[in-house]
C-alpha positions as CSV (number, residue, x, y, z in Angstrom):
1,X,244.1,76.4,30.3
2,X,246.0,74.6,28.4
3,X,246.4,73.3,24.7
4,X,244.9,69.7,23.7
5,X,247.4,67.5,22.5
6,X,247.5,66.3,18.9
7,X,246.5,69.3,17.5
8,X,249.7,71.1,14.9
9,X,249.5,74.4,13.6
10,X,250.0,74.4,10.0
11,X,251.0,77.3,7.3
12,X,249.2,76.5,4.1
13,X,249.0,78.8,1.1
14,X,249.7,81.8,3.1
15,X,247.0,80.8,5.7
16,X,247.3,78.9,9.5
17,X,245.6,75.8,10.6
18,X,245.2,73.7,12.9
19,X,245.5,70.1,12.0
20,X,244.6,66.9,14.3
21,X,247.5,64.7,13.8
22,X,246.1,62.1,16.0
23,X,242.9,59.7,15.5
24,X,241.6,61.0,18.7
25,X,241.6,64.7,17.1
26,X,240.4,64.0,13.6
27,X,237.2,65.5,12.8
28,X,236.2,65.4,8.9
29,X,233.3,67.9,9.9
30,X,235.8,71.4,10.4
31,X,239.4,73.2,10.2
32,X,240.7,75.4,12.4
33,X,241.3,78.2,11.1
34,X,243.5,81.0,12.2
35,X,244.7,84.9,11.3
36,X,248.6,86.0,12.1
37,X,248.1,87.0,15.5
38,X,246.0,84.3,17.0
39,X,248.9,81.8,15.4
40,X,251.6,83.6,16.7
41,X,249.8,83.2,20.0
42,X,249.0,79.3,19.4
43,X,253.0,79.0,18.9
44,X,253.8,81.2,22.3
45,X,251.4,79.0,24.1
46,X,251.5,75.2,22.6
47,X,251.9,72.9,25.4
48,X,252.0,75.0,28.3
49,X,249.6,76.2,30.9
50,X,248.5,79.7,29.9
51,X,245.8,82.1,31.3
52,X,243.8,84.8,29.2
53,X,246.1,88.0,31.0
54,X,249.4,85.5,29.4
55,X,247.6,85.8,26.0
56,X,247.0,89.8,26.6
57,X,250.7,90.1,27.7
58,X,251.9,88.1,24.5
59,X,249.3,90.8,22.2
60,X,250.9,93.6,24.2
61,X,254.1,92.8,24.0
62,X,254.2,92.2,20.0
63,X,251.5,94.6,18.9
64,X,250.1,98.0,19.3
65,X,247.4,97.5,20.6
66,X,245.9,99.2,24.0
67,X,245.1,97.1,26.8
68,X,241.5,96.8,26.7
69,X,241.4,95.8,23.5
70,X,244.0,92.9,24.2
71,X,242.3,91.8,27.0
72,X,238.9,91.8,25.3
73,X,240.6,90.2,22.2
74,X,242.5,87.7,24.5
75,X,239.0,86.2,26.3
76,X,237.3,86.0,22.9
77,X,240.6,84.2,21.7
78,X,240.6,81.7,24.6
79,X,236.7,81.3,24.7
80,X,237.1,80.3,20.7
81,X,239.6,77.8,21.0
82,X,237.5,76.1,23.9
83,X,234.6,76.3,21.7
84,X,236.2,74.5,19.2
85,X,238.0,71.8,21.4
86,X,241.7,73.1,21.0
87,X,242.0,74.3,24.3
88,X,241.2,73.0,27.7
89,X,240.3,74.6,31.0
């Protein structure tokens, strides 16, 4: 996977986006929206090729959090972000 191009992560009144700075990525119809962890992850990740375990390691690795629950977090993460056309595979 790896992150779409155009597409800046934001902090705005205490809150993360993500913002399309291109034409390509501008769509008036949604925002991006994302908590603390899933940004910190968007910054770890921007621009590289990353898998769902990479994500997982990243949530291990800053949190405490078991493993299950990262690697369950980390496929619902990645599946999201495809969803919404941040992300491809």
């Amino acid at each position: 996977m790896k992150t779409v191009p155009g597409f800046t992560l934001r902090a705005l009144a205490g809150e993360y986006i993500l913002v399309g700075e291109s034409l390509a990525q501008v769509n008036f119809n949604k925002m991006i929206a994302l908590n603390a962890s899933a940004a910190y992850l968007w910054q770890e990740i921007d621009g590289k090729e990353f898998t769902p375990d990479d994500l997982k390691k990243l949530l291990l690795d800053k949190y405490e959090v078991d493993e299950e629950t990262a690697a369950k977090d980390s496929v619902a993460i990645a599946k999201s972000w495809i969803e919404a056309g941040v992300v491809t595979e």
